[in-house]
N, CA, C and O atoms as CSV, one atom per row, in Angstrom:
chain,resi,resn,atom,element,x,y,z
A,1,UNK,N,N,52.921,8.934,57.461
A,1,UNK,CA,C,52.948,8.334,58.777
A,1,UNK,C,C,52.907,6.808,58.671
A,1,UNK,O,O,53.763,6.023,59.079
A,2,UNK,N,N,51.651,6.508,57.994
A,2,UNK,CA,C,51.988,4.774,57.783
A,2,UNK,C,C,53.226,4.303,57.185
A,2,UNK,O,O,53.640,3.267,57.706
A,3,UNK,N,N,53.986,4.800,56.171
A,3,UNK,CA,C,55.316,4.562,55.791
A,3,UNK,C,C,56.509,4.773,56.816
A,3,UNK,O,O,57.569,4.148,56.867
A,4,UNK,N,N,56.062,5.826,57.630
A,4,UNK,CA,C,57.147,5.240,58.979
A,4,UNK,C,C,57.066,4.222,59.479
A,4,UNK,O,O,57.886,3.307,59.398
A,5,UNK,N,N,55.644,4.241,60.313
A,5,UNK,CA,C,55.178,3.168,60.876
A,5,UNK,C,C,55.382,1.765,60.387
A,5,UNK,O,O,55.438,0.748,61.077
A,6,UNK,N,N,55.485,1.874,59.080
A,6,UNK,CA,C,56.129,0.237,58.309
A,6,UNK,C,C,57.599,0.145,58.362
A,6,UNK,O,O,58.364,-0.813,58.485
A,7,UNK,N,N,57.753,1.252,58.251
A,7,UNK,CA,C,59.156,1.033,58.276
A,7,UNK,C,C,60.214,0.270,59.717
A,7,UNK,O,O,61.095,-0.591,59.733
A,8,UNK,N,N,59.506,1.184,60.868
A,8,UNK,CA,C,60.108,0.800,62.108
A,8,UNK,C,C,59.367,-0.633,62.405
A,8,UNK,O,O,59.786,-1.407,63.266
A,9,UNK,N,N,58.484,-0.835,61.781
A,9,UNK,CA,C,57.757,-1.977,62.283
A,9,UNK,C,C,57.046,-3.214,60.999
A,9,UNK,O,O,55.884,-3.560,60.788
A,10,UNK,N,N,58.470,-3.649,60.290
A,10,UNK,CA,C,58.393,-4.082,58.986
A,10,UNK,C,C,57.384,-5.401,59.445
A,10,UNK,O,O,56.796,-5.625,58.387
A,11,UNK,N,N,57.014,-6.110,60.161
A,11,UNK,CA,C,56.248,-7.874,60.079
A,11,UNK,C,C,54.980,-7.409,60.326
A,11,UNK,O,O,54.076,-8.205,60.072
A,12,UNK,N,N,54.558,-5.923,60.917
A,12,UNK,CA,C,52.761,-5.242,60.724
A,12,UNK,C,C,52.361,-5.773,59.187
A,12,UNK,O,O,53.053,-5.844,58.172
A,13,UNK,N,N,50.688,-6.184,59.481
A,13,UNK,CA,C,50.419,-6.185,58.332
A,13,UNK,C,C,49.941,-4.998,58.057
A,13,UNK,O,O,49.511,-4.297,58.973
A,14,UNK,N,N,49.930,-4.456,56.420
A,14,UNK,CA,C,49.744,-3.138,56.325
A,14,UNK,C,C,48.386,-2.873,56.346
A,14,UNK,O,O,48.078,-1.733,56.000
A,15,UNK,N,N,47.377,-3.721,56.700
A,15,UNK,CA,C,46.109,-3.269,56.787
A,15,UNK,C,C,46.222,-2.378,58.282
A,15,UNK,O,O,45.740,-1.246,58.332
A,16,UNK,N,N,46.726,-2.837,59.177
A,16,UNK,CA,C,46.993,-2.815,60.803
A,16,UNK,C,C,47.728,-1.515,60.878
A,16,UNK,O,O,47.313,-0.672,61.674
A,17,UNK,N,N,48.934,-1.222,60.024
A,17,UNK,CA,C,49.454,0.384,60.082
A,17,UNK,C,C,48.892,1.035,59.443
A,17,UNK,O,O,48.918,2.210,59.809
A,18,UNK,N,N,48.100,0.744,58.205
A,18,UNK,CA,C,46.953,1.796,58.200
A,18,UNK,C,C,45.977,2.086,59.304
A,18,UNK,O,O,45.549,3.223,59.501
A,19,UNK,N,N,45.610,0.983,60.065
A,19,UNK,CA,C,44.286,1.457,61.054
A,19,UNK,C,C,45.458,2.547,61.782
A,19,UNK,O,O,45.140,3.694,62.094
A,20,UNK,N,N,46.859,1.986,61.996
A,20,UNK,CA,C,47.285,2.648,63.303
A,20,UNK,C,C,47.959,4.169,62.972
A,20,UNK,O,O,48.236,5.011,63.825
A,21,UNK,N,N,48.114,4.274,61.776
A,21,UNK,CA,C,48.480,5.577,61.288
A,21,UNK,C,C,47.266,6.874,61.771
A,21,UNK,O,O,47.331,7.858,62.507
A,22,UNK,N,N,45.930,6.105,60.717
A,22,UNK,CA,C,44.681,6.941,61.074
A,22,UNK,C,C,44.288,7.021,62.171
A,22,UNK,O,O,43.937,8.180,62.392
A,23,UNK,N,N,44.076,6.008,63.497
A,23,UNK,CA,C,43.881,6.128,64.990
A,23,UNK,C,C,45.234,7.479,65.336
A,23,UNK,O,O,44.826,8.623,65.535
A,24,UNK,N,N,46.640,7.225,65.371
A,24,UNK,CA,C,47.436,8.088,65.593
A,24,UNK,C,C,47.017,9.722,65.108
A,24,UNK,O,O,46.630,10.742,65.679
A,25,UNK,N,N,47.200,9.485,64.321
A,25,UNK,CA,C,46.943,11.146,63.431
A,25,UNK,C,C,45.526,12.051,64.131
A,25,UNK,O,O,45.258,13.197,64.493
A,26,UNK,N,N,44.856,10.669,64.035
A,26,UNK,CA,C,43.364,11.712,64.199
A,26,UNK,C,C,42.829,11.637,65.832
A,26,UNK,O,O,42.552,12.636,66.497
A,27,UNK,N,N,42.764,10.479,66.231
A,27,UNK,CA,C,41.993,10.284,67.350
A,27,UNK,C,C,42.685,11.405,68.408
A,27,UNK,O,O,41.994,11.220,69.410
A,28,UNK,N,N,43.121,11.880,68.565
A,28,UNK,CA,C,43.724,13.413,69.614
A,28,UNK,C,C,43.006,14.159,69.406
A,28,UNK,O,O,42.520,14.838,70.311
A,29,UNK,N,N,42.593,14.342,67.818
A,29,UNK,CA,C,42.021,15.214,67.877
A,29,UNK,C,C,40.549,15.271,67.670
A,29,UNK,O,O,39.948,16.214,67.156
A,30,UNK,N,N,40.083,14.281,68.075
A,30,UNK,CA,C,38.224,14.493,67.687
A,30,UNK,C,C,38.100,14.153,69.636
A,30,UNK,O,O,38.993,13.665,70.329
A,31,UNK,N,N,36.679,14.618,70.109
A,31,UNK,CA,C,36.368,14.571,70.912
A,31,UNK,C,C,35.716,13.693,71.226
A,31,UNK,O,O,35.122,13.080,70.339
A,32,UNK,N,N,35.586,13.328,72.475
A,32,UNK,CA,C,35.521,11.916,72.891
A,32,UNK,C,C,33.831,11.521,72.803
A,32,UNK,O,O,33.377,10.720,73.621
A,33,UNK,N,N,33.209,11.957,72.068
A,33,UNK,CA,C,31.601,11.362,71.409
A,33,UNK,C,C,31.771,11.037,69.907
A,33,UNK,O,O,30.824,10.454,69.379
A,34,UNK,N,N,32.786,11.315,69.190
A,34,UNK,CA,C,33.548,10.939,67.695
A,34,UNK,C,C,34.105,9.790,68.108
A,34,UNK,O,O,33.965,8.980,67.191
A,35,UNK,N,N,34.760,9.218,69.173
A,35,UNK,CA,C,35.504,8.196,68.807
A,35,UNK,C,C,34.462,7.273,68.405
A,35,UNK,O,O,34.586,6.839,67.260
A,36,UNK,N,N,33.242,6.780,69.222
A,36,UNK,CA,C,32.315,5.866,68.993
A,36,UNK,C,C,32.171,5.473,67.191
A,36,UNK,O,O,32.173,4.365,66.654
A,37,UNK,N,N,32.062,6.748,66.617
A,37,UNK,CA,C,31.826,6.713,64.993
A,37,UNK,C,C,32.877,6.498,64.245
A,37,UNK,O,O,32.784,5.864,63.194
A,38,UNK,N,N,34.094,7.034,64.719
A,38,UNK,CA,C,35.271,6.921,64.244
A,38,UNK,C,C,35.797,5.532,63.988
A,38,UNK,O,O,36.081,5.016,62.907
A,39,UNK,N,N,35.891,4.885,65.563
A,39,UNK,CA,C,36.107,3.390,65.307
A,39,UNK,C,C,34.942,2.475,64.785
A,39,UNK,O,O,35.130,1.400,64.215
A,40,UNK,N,N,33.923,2.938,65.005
A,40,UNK,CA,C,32.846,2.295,63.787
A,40,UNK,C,C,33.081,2.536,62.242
A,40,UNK,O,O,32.686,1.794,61.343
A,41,UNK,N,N,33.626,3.430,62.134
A,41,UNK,CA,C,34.165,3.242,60.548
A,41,UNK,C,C,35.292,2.834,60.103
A,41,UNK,O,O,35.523,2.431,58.963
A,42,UNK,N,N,36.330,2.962,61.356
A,42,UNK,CA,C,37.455,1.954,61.184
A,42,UNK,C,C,36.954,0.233,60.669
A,42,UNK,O,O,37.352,-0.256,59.612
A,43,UNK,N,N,36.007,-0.521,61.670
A,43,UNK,CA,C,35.673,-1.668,61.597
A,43,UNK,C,C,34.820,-1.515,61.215
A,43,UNK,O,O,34.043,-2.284,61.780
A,44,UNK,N,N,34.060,-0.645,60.137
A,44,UNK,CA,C,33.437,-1.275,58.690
A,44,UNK,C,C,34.383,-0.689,57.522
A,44,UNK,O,O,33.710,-0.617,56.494
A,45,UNK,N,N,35.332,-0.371,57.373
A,45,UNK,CA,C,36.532,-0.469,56.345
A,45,UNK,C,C,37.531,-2.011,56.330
A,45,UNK,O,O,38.123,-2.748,55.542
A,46,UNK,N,N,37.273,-1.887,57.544
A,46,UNK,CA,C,38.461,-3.198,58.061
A,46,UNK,C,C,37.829,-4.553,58.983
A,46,UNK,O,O,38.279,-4.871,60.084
A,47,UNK,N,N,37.150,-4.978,58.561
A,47,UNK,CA,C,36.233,-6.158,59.184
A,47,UNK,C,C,37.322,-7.409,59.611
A,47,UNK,O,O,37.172,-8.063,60.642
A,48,UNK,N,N,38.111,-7.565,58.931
A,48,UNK,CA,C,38.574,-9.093,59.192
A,48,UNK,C,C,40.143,-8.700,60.323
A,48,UNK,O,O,41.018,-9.494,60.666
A,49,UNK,N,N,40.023,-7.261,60.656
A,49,UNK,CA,C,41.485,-6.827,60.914
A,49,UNK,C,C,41.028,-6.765,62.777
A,49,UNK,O,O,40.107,-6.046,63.165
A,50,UNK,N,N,41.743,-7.520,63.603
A,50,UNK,CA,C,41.919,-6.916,65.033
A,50,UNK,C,C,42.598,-6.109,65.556
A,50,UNK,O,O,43.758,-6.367,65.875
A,51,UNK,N,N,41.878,-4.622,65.825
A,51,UNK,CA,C,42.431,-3.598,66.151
A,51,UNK,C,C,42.913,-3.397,67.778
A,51,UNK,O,O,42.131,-3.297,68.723
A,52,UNK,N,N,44.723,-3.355,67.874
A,52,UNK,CA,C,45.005,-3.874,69.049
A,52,UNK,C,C,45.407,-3.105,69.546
A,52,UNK,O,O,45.826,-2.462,68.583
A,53,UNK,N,N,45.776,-2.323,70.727
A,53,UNK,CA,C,45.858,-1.091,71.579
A,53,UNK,C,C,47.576,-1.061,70.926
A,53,UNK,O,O,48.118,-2.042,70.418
A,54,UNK,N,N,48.241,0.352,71.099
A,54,UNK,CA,C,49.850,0.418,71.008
A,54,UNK,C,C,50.834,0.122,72.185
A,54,UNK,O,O,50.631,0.396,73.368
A,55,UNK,N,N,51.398,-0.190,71.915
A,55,UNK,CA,C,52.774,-0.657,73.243
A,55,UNK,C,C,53.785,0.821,73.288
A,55,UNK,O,O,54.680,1.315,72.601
A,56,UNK,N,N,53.306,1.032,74.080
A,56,UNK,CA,C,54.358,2.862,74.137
A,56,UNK,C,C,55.362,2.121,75.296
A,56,UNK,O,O,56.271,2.855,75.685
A,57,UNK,N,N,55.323,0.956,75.811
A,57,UNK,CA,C,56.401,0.500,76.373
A,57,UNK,C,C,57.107,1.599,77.572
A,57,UNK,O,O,56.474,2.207,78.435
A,58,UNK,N,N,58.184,1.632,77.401
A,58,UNK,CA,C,59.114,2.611,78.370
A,58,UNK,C,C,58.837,4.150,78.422
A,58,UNK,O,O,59.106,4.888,79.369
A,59,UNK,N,N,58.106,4.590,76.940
A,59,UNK,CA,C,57.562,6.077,77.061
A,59,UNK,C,C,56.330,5.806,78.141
A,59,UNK,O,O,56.713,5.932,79.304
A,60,UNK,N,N,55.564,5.616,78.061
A,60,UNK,CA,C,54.365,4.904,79.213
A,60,UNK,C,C,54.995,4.788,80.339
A,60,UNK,O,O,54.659,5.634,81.168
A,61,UNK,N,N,55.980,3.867,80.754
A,61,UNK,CA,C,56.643,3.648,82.042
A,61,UNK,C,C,56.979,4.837,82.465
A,61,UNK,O,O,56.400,5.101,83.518
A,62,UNK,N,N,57.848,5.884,81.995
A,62,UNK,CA,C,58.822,6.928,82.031
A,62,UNK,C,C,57.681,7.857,82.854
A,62,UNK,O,O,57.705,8.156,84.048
A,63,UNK,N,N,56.678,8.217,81.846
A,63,UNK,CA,C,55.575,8.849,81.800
A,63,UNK,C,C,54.550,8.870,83.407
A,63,UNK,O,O,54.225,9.868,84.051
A,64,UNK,N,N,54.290,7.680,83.651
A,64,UNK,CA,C,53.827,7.860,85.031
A,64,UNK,C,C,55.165,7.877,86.018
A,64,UNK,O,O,55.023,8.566,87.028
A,65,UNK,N,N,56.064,7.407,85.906
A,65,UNK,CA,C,57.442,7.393,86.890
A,65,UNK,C,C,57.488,9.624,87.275
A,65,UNK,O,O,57.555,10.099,88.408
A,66,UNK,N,N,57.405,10.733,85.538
A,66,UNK,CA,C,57.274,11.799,85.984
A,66,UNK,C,C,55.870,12.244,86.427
A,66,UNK,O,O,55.782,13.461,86.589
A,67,UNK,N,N,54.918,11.640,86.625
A,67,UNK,CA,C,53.690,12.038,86.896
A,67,UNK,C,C,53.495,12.146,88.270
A,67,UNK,O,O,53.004,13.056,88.938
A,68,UNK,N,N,54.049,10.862,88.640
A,68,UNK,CA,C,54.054,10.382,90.573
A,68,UNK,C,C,55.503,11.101,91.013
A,68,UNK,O,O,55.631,11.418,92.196
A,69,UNK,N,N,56.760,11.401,89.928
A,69,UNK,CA,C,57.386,12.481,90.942
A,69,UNK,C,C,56.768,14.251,90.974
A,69,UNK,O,O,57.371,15.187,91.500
A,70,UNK,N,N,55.765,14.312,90.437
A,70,UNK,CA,C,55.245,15.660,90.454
A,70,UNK,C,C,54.124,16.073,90.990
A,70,UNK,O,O,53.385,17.047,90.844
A,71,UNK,N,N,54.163,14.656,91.969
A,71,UNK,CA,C,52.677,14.415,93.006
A,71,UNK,C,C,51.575,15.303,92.261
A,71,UNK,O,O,51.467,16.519,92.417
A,72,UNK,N,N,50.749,14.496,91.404
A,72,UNK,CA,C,50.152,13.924,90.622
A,72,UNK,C,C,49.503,12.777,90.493
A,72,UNK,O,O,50.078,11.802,90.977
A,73,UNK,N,N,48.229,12.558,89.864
A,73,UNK,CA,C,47.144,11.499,90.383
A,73,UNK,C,C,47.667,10.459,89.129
A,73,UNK,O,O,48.112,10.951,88.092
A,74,UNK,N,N,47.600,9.386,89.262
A,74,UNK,CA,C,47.590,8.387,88.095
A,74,UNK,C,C,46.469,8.375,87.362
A,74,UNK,O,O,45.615,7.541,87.662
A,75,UNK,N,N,46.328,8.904,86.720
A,75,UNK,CA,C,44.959,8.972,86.586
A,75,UNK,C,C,44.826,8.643,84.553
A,75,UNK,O,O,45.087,9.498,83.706
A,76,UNK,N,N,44.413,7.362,84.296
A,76,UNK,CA,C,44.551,6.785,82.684
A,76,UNK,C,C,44.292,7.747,81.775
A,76,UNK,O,O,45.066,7.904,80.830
A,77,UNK,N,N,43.099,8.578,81.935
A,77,UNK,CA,C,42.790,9.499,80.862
A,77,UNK,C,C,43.824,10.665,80.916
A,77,UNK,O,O,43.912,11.474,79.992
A,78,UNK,N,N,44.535,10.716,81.936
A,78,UNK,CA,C,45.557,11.689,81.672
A,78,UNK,C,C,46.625,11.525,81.158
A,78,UNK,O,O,47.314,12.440,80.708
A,79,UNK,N,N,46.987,10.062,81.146
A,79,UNK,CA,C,48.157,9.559,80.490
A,79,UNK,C,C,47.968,9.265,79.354
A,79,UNK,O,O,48.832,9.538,78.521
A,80,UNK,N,N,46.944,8.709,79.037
A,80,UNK,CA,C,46.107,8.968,77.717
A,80,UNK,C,C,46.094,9.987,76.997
A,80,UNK,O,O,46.129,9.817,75.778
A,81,UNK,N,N,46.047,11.154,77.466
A,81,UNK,CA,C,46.681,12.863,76.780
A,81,UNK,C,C,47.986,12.685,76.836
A,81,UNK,O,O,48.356,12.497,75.677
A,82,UNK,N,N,48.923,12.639,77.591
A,82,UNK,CA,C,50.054,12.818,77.138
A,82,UNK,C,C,50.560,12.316,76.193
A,82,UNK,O,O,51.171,12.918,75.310
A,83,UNK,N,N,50.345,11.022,76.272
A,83,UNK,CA,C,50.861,10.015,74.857
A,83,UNK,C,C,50.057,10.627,73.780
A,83,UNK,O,O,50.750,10.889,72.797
A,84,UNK,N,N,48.637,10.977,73.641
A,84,UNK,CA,C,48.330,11.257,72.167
A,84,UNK,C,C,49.056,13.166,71.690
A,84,UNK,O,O,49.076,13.684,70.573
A,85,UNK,N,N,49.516,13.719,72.945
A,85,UNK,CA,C,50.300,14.810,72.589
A,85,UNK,C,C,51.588,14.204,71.987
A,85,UNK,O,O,51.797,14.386,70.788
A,86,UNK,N,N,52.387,13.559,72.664
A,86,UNK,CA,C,53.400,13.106,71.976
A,86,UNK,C,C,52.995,12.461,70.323
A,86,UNK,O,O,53.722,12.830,69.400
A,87,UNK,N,N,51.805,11.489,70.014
A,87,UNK,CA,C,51.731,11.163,68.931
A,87,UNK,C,C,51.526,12.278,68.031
A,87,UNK,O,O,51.966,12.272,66.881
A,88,UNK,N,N,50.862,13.240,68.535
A,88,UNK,CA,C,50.547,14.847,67.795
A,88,UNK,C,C,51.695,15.656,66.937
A,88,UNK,O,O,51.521,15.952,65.754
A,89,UNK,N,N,52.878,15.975,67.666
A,89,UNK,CA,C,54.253,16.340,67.617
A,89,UNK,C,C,54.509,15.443,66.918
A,89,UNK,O,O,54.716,16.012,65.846
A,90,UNK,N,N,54.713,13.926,66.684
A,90,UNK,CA,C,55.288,13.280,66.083
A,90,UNK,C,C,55.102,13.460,64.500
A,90,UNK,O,O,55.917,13.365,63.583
A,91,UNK,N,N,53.474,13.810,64.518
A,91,UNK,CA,C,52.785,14.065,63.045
A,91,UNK,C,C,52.826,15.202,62.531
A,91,UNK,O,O,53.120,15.425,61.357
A,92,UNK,N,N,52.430,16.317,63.662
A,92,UNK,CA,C,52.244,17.759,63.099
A,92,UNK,C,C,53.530,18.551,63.396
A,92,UNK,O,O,54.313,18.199,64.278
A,93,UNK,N,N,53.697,19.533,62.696
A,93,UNK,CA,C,54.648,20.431,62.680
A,93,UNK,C,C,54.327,22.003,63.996
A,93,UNK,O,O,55.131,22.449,64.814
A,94,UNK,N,N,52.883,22.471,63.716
A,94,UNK,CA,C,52.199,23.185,64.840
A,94,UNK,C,C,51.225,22.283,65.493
A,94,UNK,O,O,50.609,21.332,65.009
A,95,UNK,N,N,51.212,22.703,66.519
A,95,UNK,CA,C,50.093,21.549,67.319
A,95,UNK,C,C,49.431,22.890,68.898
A,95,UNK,O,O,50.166,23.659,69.517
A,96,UNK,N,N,48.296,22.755,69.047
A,96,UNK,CA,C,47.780,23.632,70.074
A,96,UNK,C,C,46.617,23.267,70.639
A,96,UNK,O,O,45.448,23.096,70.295
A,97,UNK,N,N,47.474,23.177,71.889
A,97,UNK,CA,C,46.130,22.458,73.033
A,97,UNK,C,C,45.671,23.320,73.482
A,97,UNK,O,O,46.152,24.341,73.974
A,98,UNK,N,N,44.285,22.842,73.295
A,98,UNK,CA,C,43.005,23.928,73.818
A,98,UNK,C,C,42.059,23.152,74.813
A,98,UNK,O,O,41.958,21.925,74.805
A,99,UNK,N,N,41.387,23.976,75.656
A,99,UNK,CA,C,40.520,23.468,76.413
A,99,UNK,C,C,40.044,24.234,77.435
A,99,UNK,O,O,40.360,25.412,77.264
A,100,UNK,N,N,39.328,24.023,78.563
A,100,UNK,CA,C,38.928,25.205,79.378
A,100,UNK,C,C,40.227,25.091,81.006
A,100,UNK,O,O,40.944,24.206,81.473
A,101,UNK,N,N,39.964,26.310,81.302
A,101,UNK,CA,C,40.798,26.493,82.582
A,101,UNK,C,C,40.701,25.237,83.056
A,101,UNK,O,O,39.635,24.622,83.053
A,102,UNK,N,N,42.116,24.624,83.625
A,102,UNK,CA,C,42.159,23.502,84.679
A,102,UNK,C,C,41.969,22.106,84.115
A,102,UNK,O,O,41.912,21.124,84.856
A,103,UNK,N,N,41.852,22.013,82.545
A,103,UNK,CA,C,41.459,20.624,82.585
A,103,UNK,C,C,43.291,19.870,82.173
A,103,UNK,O,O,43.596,18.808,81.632
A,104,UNK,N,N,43.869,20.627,82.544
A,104,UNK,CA,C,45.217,19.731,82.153
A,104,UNK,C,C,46.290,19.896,81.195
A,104,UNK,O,O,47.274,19.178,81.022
A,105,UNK,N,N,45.969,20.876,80.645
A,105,UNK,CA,C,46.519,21.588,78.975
A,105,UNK,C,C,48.242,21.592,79.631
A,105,UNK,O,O,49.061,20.873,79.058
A,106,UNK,N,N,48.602,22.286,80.619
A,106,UNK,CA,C,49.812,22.749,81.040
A,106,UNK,C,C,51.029,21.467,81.840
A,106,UNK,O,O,52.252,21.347,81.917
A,107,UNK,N,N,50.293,21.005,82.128
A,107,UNK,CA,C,49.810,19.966,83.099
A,107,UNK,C,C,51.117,18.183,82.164
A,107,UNK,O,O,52.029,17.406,82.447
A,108,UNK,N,N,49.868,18.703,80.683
A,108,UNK,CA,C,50.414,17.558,80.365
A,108,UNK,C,C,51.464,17.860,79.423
A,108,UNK,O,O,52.225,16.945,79.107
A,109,UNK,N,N,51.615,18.981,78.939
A,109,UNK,CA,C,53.125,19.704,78.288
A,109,UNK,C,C,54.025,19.221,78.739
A,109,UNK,O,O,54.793,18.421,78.206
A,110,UNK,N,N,54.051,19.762,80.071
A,110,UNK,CA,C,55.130,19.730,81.000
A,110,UNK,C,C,55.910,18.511,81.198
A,110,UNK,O,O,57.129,18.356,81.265
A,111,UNK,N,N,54.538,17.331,81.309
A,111,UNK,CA,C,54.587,15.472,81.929
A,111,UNK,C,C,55.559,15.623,80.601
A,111,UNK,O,O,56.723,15.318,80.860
A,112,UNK,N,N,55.369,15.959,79.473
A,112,UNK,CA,C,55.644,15.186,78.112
A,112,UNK,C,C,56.878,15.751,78.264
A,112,UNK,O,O,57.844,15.056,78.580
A,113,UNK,N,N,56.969,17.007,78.066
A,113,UNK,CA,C,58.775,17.405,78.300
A,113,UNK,C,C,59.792,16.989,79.489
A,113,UNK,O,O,60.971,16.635,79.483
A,114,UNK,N,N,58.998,17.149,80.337
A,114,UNK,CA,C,60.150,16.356,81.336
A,114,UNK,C,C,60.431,15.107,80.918
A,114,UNK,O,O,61.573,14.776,81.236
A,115,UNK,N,N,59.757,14.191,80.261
A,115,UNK,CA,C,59.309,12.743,79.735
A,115,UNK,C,C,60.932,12.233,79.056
A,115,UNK,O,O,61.941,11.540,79.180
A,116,UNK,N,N,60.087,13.346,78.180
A,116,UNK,CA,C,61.456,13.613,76.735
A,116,UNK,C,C,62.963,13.700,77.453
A,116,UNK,O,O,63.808,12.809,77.537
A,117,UNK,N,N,63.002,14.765,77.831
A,117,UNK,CA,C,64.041,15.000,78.469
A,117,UNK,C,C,65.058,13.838,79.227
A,117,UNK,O,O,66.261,13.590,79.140
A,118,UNK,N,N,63.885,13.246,80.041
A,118,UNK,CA,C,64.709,12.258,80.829
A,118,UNK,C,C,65.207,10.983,79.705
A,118,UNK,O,O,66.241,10.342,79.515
A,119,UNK,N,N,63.943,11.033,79.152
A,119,UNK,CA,C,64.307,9.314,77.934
A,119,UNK,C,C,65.696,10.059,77.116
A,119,UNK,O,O,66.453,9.217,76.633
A,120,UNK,N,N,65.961,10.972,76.984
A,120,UNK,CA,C,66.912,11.376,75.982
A,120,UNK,C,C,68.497,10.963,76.915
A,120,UNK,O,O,69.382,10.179,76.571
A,121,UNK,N,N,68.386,12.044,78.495
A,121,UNK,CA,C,69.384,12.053,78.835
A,121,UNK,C,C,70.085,10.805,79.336
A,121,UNK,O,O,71.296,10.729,79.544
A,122,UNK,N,N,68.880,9.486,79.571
A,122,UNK,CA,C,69.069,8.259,79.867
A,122,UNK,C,C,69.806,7.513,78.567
A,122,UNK,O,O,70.461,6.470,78.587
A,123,UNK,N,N,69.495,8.371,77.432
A,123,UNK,CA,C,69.750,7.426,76.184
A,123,UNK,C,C,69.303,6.233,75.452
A,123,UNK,O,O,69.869,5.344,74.816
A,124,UNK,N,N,68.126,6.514,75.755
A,124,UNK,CA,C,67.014,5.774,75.614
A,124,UNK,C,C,67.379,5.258,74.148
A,124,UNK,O,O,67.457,6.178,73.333
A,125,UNK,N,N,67.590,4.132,73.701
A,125,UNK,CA,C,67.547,3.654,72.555
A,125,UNK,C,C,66.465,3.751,71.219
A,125,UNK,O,O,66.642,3.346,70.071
A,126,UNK,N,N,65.418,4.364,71.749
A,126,UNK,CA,C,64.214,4.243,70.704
A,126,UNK,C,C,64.420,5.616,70.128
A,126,UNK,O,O,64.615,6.564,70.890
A,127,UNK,N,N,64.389,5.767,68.881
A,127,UNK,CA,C,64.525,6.651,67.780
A,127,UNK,C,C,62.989,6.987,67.459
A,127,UNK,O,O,62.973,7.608,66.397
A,128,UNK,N,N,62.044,6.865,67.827
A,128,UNK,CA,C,60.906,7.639,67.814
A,128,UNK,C,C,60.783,8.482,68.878
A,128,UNK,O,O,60.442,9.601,68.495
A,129,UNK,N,N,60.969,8.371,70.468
A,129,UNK,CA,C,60.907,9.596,71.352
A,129,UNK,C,C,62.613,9.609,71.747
A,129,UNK,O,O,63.068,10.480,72.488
């Protein structure tokens, strides 16, 4: 993953696609009382490195554009799942969302495929979605 990530994005320093490989890969999947420790061990591996949020750019845009046509709440932590589903797929080969009735599992499949769909049929120039 970091060797993609350098690749599409050769002037990163590689301390920075390492943080962003390991944030990608893992943070979906630990629950949200891990992140606290998680990024505490990010920034005691990586002290001198500023760890800076990702630019999902037009997938992000796209993303709430199908959320609000599927009258649907804007709501960050939900868009926040979709994108780390998409980063999921990007990494894993099987991937399976779990959780209890109603919290969004179906919800955000759906956001992500219609997502896809549209960035594709638009011709979206980016070769990652």
């Amino acid at each position: 993953m970091a060797g993609s990530l350098k690749r599409a994005n050769p002037n990163l320093v590689e301390d920075g696609v390492l943080i962003r490989a390991m944030r990608d890969a893992n943070v979906p999947k630990f629950l949200k009382h891990d992140l606290p420790l998680f990024n505490a061990i990010i920034q005691d591996l990586f002290p001198t490195i500023d760890i800076t949020e990702n630019d999902y750019g037009n997938l992000e845009k796209v993303i709430k554009e199908i959320i609000v046509r599927n009258n649907l709440q804007l709501h960050k932590p939900f868009i926040i799942k979709v994108i780390q589903l998409f980063e999921t797929f990007n990494v894993r080969f099987g991937v399976m969302v779990v959780g209890p009735t109603g919290s969004g599992k179906t919800a955000s499949y759906e956001i992500l495929a219609e997502t896809m769909t549209y960035l594709r049929e638009c011709g979206d120039p980016n070769p990652v979605y």
